[in-house]
N, CA, C and O atoms as a GROMACS GRO file, in nm:
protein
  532
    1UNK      N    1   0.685   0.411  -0.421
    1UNK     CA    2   0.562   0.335  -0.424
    1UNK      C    3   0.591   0.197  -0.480
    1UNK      O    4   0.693   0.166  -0.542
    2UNK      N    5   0.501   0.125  -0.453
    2UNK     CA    6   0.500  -0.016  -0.517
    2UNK      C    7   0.391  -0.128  -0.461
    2UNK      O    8   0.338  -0.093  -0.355
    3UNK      N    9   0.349  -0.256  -0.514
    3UNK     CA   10   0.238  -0.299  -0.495
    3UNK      C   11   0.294  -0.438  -0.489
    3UNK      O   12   0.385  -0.478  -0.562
    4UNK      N   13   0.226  -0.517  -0.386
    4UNK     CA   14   0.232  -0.636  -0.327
    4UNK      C   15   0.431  -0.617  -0.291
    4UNK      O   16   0.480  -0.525  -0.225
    5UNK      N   17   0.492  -0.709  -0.342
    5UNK     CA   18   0.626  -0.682  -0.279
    5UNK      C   19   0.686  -0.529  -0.265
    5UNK      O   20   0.747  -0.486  -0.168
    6UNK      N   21   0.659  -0.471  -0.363
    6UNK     CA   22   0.692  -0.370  -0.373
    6UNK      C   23   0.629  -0.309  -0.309
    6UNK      O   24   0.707  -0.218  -0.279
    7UNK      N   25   0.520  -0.285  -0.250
    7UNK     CA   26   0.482  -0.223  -0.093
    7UNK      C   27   0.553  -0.282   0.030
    7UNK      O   28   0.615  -0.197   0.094
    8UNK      N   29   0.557  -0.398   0.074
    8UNK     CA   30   0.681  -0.402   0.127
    8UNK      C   31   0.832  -0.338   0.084
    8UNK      O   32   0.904  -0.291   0.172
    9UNK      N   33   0.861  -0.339  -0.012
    9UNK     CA   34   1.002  -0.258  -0.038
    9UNK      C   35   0.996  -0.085  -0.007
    9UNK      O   36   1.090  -0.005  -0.012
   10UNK      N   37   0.869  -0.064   0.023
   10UNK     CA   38   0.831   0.087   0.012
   10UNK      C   39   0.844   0.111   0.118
   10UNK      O   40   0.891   0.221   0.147
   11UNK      N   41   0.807   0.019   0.219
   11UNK     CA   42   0.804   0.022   0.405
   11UNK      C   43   0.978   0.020   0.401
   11UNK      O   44   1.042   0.117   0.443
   12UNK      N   45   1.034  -0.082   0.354
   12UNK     CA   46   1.184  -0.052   0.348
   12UNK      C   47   1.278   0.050   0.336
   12UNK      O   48   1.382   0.068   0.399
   13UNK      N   49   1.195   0.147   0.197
   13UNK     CA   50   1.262   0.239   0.199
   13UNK      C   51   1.210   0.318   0.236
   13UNK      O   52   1.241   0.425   0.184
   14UNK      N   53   1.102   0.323   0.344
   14UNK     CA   54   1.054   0.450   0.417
   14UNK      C   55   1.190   0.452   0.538
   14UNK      O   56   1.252   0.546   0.587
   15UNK      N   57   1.197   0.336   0.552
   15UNK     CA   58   1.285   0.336   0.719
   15UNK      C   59   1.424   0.362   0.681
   15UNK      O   60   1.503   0.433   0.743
   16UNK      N   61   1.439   0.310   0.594
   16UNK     CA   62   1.609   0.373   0.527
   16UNK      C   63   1.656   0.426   0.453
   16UNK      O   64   1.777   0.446   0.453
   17UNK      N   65   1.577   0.467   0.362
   17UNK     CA   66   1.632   0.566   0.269
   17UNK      C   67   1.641   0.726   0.300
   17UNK      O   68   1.544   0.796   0.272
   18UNK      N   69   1.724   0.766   0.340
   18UNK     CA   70   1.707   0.929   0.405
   18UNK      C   71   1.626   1.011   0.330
   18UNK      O   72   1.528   1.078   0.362
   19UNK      N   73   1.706   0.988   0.179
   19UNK     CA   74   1.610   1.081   0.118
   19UNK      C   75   1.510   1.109   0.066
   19UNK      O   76   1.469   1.203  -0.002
   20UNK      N   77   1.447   0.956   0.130
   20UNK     CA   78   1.293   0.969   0.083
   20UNK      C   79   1.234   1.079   0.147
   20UNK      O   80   1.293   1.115   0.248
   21UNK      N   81   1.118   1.154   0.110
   21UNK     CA   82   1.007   1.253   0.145
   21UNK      C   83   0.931   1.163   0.202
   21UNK      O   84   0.900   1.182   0.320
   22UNK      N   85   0.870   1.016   0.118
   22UNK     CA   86   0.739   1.046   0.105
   22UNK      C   87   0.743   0.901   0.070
   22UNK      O   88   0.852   0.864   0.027
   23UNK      N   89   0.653   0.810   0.077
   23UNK     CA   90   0.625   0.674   0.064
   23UNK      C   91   0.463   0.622   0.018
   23UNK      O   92   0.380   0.634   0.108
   24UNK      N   93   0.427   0.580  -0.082
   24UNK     CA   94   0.307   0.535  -0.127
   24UNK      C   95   0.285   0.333  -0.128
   24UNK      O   96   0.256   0.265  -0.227
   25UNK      N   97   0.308   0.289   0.000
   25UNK     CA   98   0.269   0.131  -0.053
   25UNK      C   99   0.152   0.104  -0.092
   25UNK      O  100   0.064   0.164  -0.030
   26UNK      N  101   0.119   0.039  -0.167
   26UNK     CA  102  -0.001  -0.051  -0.228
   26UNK      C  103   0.009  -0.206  -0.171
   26UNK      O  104   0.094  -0.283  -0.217
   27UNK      N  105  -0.080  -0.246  -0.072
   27UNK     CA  106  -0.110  -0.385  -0.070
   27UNK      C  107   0.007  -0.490  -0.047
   27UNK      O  108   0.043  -0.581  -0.122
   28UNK      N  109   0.059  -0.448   0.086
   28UNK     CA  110   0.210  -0.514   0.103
   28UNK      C  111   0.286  -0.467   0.187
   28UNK      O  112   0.368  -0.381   0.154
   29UNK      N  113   0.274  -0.518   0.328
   29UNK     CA  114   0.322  -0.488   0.423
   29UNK      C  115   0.464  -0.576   0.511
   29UNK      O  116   0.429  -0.666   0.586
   30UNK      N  117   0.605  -0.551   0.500
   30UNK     CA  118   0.694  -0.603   0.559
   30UNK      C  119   0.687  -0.738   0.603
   30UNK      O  120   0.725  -0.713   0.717
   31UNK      N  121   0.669  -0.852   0.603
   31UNK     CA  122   0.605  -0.978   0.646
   31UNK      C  123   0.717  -1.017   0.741
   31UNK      O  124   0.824  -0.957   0.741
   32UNK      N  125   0.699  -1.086   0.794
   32UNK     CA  126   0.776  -1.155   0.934
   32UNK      C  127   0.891  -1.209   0.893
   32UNK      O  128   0.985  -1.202   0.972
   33UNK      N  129   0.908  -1.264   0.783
   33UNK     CA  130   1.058  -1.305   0.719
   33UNK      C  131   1.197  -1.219   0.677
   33UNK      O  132   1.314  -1.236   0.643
   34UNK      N  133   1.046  -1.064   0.717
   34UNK     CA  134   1.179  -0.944   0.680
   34UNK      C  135   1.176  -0.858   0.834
   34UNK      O  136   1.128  -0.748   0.862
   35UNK      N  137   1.252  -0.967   0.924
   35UNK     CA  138   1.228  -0.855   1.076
   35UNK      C  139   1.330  -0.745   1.053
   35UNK      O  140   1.305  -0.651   1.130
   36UNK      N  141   1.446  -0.719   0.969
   36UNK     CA  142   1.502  -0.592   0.994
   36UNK      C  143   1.416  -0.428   0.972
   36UNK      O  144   1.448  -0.313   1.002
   37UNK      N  145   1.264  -0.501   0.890
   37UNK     CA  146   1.209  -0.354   0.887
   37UNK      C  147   1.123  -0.347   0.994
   37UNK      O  148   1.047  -0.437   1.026
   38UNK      N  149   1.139  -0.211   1.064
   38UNK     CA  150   1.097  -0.208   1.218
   38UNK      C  151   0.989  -0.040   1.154
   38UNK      O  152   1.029   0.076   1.161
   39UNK      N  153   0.862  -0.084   1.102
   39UNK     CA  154   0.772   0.016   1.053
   39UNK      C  155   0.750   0.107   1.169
   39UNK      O  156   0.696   0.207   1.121
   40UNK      N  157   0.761   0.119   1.265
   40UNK     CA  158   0.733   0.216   1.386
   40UNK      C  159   0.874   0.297   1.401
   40UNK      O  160   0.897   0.353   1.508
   41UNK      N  161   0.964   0.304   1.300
   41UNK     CA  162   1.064   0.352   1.329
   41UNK      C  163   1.126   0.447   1.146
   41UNK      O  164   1.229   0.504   1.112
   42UNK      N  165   0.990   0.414   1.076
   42UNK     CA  166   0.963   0.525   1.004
   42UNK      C  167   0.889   0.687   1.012
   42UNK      O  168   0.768   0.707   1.020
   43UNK      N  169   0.990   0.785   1.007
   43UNK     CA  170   0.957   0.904   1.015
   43UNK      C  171   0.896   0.978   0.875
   43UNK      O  172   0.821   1.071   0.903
   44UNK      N  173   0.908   0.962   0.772
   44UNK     CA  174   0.868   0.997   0.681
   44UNK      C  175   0.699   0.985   0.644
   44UNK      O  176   0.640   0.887   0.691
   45UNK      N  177   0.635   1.064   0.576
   45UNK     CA  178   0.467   1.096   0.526
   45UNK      C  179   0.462   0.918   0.465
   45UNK      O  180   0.565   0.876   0.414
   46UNK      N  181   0.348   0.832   0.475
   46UNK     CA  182   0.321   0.731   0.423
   46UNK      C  183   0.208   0.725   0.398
   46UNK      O  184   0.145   0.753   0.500
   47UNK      N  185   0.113   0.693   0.278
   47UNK     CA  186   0.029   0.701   0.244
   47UNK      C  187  -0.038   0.538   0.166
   47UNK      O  188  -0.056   0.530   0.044
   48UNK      N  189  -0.064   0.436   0.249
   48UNK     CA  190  -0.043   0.324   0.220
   48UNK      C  191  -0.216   0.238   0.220
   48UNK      O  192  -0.299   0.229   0.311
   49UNK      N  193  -0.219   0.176   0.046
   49UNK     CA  194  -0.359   0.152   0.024
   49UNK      C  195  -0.375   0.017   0.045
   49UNK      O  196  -0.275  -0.052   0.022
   50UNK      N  197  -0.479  -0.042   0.083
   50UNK     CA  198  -0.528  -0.180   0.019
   50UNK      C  199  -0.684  -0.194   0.015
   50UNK      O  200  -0.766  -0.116   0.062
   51UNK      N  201  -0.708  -0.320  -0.057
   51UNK     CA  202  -0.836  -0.354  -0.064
   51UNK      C  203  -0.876  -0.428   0.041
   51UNK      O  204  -0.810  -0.472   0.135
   52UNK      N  205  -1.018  -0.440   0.012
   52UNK     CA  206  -1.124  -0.469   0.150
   52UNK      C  207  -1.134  -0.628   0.111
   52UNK      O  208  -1.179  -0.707   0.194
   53UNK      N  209  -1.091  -0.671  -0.020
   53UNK     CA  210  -1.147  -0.802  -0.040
   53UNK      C  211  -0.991  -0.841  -0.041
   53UNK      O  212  -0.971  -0.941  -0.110
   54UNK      N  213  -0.891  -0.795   0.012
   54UNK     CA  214  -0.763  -0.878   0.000
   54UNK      C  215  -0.734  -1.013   0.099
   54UNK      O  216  -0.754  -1.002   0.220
   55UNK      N  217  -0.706  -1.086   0.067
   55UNK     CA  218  -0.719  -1.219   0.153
   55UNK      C  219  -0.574  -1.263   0.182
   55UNK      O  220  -0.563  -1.365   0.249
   56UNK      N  221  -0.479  -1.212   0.148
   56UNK     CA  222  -0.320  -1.232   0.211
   56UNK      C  223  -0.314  -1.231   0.310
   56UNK      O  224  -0.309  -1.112   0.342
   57UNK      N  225  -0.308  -1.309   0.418
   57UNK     CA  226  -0.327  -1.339   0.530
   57UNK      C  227  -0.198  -1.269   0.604
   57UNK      O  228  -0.094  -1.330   0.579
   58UNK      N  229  -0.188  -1.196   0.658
   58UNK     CA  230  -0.044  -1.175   0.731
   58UNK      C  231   0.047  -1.073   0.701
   58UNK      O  232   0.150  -1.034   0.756
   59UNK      N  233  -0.049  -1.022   0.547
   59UNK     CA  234   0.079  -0.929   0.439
   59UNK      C  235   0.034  -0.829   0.431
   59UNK      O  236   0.070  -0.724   0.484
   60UNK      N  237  -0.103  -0.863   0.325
   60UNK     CA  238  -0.183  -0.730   0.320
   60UNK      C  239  -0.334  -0.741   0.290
   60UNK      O  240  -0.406  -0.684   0.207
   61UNK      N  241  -0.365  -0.856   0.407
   61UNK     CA  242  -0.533  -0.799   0.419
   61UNK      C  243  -0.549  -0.707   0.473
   61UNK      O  244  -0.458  -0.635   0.513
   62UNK      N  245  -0.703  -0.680   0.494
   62UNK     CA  246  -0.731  -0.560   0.584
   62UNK      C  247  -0.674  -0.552   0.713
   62UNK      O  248  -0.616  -0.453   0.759
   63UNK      N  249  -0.703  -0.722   0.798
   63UNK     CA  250  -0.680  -0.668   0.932
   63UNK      C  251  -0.547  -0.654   0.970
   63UNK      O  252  -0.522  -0.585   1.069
   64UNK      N  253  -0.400  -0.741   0.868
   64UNK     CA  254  -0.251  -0.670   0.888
   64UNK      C  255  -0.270  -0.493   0.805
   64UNK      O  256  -0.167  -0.426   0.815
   65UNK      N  257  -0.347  -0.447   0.757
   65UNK     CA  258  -0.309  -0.298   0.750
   65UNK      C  259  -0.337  -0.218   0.874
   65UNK      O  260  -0.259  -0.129   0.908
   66UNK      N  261  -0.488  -0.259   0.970
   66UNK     CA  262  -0.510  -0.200   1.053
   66UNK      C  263  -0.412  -0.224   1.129
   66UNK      O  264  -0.384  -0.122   1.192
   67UNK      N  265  -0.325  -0.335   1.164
   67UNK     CA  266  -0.215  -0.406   1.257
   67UNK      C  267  -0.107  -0.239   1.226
   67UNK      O  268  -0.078  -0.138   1.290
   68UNK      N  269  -0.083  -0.288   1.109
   68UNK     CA  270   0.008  -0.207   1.087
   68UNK      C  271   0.016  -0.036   1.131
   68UNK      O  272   0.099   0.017   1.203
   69UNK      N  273  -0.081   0.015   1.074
   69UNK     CA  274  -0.162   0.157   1.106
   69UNK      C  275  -0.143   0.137   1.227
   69UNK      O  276  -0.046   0.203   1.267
   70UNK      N  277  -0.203   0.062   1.323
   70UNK     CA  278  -0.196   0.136   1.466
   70UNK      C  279  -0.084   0.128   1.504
   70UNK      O  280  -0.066   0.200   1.603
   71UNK      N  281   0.041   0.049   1.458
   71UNK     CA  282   0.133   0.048   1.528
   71UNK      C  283   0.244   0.154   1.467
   71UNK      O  284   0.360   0.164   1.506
   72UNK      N  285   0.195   0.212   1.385
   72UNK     CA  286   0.275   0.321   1.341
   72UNK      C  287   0.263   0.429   1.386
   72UNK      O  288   0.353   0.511   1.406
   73UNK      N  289   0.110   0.442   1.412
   73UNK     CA  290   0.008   0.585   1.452
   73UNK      C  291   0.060   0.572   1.656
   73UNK      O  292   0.060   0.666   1.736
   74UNK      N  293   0.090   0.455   1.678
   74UNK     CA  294   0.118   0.464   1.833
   74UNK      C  295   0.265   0.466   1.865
   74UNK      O  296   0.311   0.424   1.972
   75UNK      N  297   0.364   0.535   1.729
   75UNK     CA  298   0.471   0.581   1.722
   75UNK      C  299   0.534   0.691   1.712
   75UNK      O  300   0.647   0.734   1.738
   76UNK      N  301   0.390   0.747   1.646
   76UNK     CA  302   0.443   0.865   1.616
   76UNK      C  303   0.449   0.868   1.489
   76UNK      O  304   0.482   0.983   1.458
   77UNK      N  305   0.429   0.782   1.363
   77UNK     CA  306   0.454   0.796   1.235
   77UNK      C  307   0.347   0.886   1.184
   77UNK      O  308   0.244   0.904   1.250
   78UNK      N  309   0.370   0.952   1.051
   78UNK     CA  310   0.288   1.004   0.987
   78UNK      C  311   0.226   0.959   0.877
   78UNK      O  312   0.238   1.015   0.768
   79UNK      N  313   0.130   0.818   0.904
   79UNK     CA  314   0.074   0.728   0.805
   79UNK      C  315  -0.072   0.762   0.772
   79UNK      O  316  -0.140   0.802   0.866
   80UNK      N  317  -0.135   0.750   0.640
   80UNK     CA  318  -0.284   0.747   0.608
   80UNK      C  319  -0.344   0.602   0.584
   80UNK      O  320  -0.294   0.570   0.476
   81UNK      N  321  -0.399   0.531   0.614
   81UNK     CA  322  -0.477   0.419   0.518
   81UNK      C  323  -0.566   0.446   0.440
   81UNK      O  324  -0.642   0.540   0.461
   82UNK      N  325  -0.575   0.371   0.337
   82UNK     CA  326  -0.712   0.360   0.261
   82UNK      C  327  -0.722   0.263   0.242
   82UNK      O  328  -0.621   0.194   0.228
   83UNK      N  329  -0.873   0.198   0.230
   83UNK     CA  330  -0.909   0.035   0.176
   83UNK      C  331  -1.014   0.051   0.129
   83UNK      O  332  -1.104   0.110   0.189
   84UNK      N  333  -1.026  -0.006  -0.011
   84UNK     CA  334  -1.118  -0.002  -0.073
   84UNK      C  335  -1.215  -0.090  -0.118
   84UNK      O  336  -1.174  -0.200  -0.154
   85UNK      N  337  -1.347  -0.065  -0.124
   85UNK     CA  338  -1.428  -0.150  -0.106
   85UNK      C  339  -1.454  -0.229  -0.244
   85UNK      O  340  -1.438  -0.176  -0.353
   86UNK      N  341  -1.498  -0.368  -0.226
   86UNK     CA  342  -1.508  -0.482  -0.340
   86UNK      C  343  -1.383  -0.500  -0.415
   86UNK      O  344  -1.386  -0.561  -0.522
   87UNK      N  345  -1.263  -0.446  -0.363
   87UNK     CA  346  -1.123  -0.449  -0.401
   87UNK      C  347  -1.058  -0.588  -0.372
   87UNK      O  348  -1.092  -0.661  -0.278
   88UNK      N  349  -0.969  -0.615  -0.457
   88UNK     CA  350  -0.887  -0.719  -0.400
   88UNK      C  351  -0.725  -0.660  -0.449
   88UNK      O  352  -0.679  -0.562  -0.506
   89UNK      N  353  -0.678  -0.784  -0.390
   89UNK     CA  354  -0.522  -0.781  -0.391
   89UNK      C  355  -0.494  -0.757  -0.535
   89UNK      O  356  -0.547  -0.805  -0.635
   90UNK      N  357  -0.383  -0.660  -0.519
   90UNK     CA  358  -0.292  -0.643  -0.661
   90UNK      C  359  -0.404  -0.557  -0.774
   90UNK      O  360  -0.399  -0.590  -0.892
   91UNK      N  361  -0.483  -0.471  -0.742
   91UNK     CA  362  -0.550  -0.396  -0.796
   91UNK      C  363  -0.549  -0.292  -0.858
   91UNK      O  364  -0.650  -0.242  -0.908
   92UNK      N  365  -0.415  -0.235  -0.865
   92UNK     CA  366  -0.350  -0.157  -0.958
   92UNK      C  367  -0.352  -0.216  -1.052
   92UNK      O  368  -0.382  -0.137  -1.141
   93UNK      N  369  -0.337  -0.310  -1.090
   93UNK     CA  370  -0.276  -0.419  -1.224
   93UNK      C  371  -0.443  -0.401  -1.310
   93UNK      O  372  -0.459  -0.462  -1.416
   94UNK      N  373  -0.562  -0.311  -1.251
   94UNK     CA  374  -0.676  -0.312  -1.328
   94UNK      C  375  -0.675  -0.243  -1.413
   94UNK      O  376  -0.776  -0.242  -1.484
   95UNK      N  377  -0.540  -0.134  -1.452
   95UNK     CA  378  -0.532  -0.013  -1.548
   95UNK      C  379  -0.502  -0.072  -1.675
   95UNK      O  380  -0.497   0.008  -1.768
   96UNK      N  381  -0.483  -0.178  -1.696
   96UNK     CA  382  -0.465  -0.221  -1.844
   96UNK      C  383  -0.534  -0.352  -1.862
   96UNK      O  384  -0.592  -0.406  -1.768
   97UNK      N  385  -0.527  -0.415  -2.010
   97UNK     CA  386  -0.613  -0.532  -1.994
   97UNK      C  387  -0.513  -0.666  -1.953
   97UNK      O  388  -0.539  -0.769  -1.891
   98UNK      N  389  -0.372  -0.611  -2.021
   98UNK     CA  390  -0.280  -0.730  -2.007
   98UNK      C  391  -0.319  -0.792  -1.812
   98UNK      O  392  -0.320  -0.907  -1.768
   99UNK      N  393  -0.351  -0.635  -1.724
   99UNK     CA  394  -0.288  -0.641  -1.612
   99UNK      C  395  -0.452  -0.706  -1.565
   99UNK      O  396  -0.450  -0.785  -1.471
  100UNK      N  397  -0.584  -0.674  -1.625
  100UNK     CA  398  -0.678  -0.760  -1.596
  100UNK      C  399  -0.696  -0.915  -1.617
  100UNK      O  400  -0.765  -0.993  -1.552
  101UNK      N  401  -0.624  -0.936  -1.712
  101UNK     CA  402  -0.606  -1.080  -1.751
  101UNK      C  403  -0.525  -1.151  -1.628
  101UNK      O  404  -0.535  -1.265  -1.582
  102UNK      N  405  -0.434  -1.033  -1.590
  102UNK     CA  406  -0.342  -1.078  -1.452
  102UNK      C  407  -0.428  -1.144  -1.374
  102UNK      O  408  -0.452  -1.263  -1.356
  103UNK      N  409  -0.480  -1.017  -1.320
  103UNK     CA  410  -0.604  -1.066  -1.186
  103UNK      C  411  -0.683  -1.166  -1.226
  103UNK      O  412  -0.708  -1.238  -1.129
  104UNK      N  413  -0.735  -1.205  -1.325
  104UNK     CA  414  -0.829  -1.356  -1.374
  104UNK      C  415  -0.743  -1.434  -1.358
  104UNK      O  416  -0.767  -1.513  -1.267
  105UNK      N  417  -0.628  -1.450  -1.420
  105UNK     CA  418  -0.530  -1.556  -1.375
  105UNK      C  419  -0.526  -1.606  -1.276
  105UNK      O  420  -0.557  -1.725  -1.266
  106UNK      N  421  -0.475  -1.506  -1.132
  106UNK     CA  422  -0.435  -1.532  -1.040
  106UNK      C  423  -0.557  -1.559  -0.972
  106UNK      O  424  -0.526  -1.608  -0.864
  107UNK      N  425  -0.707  -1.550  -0.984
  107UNK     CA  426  -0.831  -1.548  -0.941
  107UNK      C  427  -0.842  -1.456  -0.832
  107UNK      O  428  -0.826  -1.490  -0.715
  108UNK      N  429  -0.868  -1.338  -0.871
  108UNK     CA  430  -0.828  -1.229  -0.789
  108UNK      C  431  -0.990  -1.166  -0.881
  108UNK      O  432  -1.023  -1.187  -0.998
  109UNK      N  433  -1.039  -1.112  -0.807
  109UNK     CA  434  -1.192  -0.974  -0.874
  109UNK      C  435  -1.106  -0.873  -0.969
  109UNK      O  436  -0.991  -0.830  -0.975
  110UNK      N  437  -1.222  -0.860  -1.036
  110UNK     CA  438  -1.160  -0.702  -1.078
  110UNK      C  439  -1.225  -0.608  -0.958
  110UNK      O  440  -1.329  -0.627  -0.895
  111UNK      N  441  -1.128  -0.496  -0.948
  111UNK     CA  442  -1.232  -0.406  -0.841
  111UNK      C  443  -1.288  -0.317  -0.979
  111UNK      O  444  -1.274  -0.318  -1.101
  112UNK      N  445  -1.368  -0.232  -0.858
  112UNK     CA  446  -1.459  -0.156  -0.889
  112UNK      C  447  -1.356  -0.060  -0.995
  112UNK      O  448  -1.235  -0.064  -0.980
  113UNK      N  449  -1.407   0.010  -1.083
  113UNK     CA  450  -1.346   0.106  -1.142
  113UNK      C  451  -1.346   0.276  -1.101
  113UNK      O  452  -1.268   0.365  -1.136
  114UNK      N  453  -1.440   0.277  -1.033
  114UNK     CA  454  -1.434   0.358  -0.927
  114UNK      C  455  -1.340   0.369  -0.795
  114UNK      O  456  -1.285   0.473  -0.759
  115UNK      N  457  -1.332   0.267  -0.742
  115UNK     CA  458  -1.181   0.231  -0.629
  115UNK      C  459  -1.066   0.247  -0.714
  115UNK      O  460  -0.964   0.265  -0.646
  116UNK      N  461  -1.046   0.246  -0.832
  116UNK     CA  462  -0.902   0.198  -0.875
  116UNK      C  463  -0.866   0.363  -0.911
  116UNK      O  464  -0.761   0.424  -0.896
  117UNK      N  465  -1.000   0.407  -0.964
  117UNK     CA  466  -0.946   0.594  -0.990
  117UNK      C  467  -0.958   0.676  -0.870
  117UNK      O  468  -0.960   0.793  -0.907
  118UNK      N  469  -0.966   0.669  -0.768
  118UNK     CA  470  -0.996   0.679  -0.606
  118UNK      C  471  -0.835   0.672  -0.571
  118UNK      O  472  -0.761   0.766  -0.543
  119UNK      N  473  -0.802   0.524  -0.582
  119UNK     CA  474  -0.657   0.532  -0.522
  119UNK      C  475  -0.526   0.565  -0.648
  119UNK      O  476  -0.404   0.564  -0.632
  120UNK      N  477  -0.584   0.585  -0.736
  120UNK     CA  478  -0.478   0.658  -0.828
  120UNK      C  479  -0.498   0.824  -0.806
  120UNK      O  480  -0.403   0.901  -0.822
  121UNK      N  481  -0.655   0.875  -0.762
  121UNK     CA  482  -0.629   1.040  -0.705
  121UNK      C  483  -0.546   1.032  -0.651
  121UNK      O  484  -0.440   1.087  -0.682
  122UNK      N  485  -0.566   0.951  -0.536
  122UNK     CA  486  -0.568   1.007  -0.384
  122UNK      C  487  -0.366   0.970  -0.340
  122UNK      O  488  -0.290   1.001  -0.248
  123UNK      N  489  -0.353   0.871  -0.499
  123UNK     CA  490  -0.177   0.878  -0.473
  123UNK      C  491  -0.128   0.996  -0.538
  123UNK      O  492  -0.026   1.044  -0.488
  124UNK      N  493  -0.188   1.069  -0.664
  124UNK     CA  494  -0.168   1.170  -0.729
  124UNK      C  495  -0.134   1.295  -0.653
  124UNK      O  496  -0.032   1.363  -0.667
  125UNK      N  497  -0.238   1.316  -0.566
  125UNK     CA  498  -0.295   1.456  -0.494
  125UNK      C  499  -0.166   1.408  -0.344
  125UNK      O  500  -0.105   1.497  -0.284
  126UNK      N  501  -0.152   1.299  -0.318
  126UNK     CA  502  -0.025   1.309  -0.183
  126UNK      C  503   0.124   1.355  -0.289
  126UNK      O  504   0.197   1.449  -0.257
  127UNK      N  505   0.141   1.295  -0.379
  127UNK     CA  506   0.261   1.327  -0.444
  127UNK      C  507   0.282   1.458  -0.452
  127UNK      O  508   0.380   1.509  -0.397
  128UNK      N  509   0.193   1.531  -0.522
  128UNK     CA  510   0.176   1.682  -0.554
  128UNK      C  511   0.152   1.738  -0.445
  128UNK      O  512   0.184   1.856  -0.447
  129UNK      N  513   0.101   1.697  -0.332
  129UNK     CA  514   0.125   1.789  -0.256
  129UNK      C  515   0.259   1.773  -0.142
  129UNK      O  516   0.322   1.868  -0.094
  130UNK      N  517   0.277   1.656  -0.121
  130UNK     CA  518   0.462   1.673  -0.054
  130UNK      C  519   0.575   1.608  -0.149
  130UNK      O  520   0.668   1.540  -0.105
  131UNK      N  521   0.556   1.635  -0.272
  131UNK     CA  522   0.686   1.589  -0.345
  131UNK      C  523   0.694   1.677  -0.467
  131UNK      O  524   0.771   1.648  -0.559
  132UNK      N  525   0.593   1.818  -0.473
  132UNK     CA  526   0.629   1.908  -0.590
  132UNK      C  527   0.730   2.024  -0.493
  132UNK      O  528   0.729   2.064  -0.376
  133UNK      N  529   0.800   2.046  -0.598
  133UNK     CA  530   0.925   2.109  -0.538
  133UNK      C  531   0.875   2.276  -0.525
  133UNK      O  532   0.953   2.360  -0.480
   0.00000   0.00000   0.00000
């Protein structure tokens, strides 16, 4: 897993790391400067979130996740989306205050506190269920 770059690095190591199971990106999708990752050519479970208010044009707003999603889902991959509503970019970073001060910084919303325990289930409940041994 990982969020903004590190969701891109997650698409990375969905496609090459053998021994991944299982892949969780947050808000960060492979961008055009990284053409060696070819996301339609990941076989592994992916379970990949963003927000509805993300405005990264190209990376990880909504409409590059749907980009993305269909072109995985018209591969054959085994991907979920979620996007969450009144969310913005980098919204994990809402679990602490240091990481809220983040998002004011960067002028980013806080999301909802409801979305943020939503996509911390819903990464919980994929882990436990294809990565408990």
């Amino acid at each position: 897993t990982g969020g903004c770059m590190g969701g891109a690095l997650a698409f990375a190591a969905a496609q090459f790391v053998p021994e991944l199971t299982a892949a969780a990106p947050f808000y960060g999708t492979p961008a055009r400067e990284m053409p060696w990752i070819d996301k339609t050519k990941i076989r592994i479970l992916v379970q990949y979130h963003t927000g509805q208010l993300d405005n990264i044009r190209g990376f990880s707003c909504p409409d590059s996740a749907v980009t993305v999603w269909n072109a995985m889902k018209a591969a054959g991959c085994d991907i979920e989306l979620y996007m969450y509503e009144d969310t913005p970019h980098s919204f994990l970073n809402a679990q602490t205050g240091e990481g809220i001060q983040f998002l004011i910084k960067w002028e980013y919303d806080v999301p909802p506190p409801e979305q943020l325990e939503l996509a911390v289930q819903r990464l919980m409940a994929f882990f436990d269920k294809h990565l408990r041994a």
